[in-house]
FIGUMAR-509127 format. One record per residue (C-alpha): residue number from 1; residue in one letter; x, y, z. Coordinates in pm, 1 decimal. Example, Ala and Ser with C-alpha at 12.3 -4.5 7.8 and 13.67 -1.06 7.14 Angstrom:
(1 "a" (1230.0 -450.0 780.0))
(2 "s" (1367.0 -106.0 714.0))
! end
This chain:
(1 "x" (-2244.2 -2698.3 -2963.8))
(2 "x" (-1980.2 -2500.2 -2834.7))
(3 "x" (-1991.7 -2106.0 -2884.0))
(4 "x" (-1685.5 -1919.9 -2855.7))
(5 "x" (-1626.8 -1720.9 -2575.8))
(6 "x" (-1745.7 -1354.3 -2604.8))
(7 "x" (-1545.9 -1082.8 -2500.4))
(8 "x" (-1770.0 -1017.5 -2215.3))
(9 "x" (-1730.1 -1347.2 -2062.6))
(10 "x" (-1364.5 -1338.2 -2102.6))
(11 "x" (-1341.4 -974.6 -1910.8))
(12 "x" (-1571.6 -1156.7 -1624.7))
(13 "x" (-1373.6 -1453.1 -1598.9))
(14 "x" (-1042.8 -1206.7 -1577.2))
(15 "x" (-1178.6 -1044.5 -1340.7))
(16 "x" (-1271.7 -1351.0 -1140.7))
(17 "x" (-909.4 -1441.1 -1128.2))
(18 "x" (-796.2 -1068.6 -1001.0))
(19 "x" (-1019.6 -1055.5 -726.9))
(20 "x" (-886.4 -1440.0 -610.3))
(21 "x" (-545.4 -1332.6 -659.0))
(22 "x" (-563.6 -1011.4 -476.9))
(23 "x" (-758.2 -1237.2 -218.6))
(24 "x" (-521.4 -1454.1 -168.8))
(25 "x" (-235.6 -1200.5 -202.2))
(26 "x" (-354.8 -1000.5 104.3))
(27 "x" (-445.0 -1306.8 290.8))
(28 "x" (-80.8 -1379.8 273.2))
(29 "x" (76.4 -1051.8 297.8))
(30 "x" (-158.1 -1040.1 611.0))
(31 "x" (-39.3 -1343.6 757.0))
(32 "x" (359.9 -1273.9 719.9))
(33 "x" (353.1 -959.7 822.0))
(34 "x" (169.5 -955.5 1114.5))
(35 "x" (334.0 -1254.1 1222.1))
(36 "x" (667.5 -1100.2 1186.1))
(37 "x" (551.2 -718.4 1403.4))
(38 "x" (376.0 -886.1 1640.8))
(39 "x" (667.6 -1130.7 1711.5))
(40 "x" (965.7 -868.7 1699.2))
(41 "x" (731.1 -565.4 1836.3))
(42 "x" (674.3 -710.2 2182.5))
(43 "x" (1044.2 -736.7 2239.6))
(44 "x" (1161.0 -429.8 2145.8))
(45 "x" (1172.5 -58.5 2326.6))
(46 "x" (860.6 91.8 2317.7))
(47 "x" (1012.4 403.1 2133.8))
(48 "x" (1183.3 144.9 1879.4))
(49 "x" (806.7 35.0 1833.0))
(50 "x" (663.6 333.7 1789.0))
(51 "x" (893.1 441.2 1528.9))
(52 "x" (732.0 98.3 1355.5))
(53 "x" (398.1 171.2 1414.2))
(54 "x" (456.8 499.8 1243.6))
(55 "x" (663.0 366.0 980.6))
(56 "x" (363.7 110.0 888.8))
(57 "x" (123.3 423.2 913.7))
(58 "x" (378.2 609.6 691.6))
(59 "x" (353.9 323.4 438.8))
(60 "x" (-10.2 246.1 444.7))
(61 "x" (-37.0 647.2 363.4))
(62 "x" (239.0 630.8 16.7))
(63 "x" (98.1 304.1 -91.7))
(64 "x" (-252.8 516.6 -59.7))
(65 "x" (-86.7 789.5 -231.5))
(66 "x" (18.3 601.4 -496.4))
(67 "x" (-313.1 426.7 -587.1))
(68 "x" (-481.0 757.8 -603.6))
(69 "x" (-242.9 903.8 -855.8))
(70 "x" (-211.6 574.5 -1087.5))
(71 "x" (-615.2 649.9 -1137.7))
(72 "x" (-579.6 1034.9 -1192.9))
(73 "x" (-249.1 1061.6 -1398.1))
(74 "x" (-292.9 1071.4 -1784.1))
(75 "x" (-78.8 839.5 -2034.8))
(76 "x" (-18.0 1133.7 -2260.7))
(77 "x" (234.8 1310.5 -2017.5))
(78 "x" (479.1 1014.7 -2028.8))
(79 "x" (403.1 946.4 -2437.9))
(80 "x" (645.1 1247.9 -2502.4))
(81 "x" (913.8 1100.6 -2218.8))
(82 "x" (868.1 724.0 -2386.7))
(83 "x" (970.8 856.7 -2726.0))
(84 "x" (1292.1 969.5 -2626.5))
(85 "x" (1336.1 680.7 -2470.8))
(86 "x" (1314.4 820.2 -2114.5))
(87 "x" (1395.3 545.9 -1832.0))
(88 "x" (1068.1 416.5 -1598.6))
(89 "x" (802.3 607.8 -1916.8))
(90 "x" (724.8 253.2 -2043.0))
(91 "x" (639.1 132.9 -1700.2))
(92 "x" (475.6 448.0 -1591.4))
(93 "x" (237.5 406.6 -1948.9))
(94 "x" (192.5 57.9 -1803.3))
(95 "x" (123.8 127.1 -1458.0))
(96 "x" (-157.4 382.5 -1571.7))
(97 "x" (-315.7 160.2 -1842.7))
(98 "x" (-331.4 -127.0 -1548.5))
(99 "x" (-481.6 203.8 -1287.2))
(100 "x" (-780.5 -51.4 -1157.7))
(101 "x" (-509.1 -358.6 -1089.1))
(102 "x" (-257.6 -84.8 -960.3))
(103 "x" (-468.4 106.1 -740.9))
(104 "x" (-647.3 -225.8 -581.8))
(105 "x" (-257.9 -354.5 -505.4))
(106 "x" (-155.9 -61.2 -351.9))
(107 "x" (-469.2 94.3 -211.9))
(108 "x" (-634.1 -239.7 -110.4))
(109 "x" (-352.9 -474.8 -39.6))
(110 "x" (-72.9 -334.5 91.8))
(111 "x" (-256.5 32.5 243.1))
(112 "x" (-548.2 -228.3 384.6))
(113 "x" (-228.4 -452.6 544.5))
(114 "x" (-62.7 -146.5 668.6))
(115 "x" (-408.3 -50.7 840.8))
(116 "x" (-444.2 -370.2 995.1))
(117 "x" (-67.8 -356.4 1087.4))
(118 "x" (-95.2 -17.2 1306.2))
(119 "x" (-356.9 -182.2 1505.1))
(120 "x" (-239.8 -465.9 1530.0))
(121 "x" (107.5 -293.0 1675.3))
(122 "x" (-86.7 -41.3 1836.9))
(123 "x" (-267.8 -264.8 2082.4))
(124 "x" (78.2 -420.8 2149.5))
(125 "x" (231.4 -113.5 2263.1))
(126 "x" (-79.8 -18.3 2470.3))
(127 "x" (-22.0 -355.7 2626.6))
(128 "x" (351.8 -270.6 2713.5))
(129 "x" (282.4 76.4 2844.4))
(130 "x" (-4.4 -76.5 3042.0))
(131 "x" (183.7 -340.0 3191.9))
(132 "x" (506.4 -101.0 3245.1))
(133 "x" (336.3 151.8 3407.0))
(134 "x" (62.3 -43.7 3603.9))
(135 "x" (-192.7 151.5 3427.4))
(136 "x" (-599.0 38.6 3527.8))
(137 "x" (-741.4 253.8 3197.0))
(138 "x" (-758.2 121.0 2872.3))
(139 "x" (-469.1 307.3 2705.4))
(140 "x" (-553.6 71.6 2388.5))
(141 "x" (-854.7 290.5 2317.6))
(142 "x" (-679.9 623.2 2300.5))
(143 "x" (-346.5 477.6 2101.1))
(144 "x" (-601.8 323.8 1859.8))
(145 "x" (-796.2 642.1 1857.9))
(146 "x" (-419.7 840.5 1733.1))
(147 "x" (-351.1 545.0 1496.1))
(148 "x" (-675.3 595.2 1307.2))
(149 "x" (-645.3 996.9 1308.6))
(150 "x" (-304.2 986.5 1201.1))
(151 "x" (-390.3 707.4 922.5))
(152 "x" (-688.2 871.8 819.2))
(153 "x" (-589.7 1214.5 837.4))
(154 "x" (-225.4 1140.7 640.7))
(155 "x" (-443.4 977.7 380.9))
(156 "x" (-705.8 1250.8 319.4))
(157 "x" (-372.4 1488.6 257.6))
(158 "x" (-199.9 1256.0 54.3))
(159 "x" (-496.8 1193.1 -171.2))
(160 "x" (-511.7 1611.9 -276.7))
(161 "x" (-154.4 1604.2 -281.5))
(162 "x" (-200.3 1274.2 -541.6))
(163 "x" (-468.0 1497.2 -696.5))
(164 "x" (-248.7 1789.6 -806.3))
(165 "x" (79.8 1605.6 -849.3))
(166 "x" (-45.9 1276.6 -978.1))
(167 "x" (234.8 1244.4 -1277.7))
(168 "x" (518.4 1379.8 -1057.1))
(169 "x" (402.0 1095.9 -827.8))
(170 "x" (388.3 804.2 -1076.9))
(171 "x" (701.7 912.7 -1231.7))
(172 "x" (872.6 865.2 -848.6))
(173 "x" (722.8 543.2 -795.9))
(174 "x" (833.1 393.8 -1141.4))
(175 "x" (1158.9 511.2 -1073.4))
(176 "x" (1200.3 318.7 -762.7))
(177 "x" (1021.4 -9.8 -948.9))
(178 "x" (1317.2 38.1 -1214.1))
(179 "x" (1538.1 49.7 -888.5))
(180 "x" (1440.4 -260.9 -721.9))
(181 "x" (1388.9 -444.1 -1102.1))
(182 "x" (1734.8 -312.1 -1155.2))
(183 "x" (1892.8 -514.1 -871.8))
(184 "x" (1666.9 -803.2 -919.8))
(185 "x" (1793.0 -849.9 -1256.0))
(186 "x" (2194.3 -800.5 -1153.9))
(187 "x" (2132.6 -1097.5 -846.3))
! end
């Protein structure tokens, strides 16, 4: 006999598919974009790549951000916005019901990609500056050592900054959603 499916086992099997998805998602992202820094970092300046490196780090940090205050922010400060018909109130209602999907996207995927990103252009340019200058110390373990501080350090400010400003935050980031859904939709 067949027995319908409970609730339960519908919420597990959902959640089966996110965690694939995201999986696969970051596997990808991963791929891509590390194929594309590694290949255009090692043939540019070294001050063009830093200003990449801390771009990425930059990015990893927002994305961060971002997650933090999707889980902290409160539906009922864009309920009043979404009845006048505010632009991005819908989405930002959306974004916070969705917090766990939100914050796993930004947070996980593209802060995790970001993370592996710096490294991944920080060894380069240790590389360069080692070859360059005919250094014989490993220059990859201090540049590494700044990535990480930088990363980490960015991140820890970010997250009390997503802590007291959380709305303010997912109001800015729906806005620029609308933005690129905007020009999406006129291509």
């Amino acid at each position: 006999m067949k027995t319908k499916e409970t609730r339960e086992d519908k919420e597990k099997d959902s959640s089966k598919k996110w965690v694939i998805t995201v999986s696969i998602l970051s596997f990808s992202l991963s791929i891509i974009f590390s194929f594309l820094t590694t290949a255009t970092v090692n043939y540019l300046p070294i001050p063009v790549a830093i200003l990449i490196l801390l771009l990425v780090i930059v990015i990893g940090i927002i994305f961060d951000m971002v997650s933090m205050a999707v889980t902290i922010a409160e539906e009922k400060d864009f309920h009043a916005k979404a009845s006048k018909k505010i632009t991005g109130a819908k989405t930002s209602i959306k974004l916070i019901r969705n917090a766990p999907k939100v914050s796993s996207v930004c947070g996980d995927v593209v802060g995790d990609v970001c993370g592996i990103l710096s490294g991944g252009i920080g060894a380069i340019i240790a590389m360069k500056i080692t070859s360059i200058y005919n250094l014989d110390f490993d220059l990859q373990v201090i540049i590494s050592a700044i990535v990480a501080a930088l990363t980490i350090g960015g991140k820890a400010k970010c997250k009390l900054i997503a802590q007291e400003y959380s709305s303010q935050i997912v109001d800015k980031f729906t806005k620029i959603i609308n933005i690129l859904n905007f020009s999406k939709k006129n291509k």
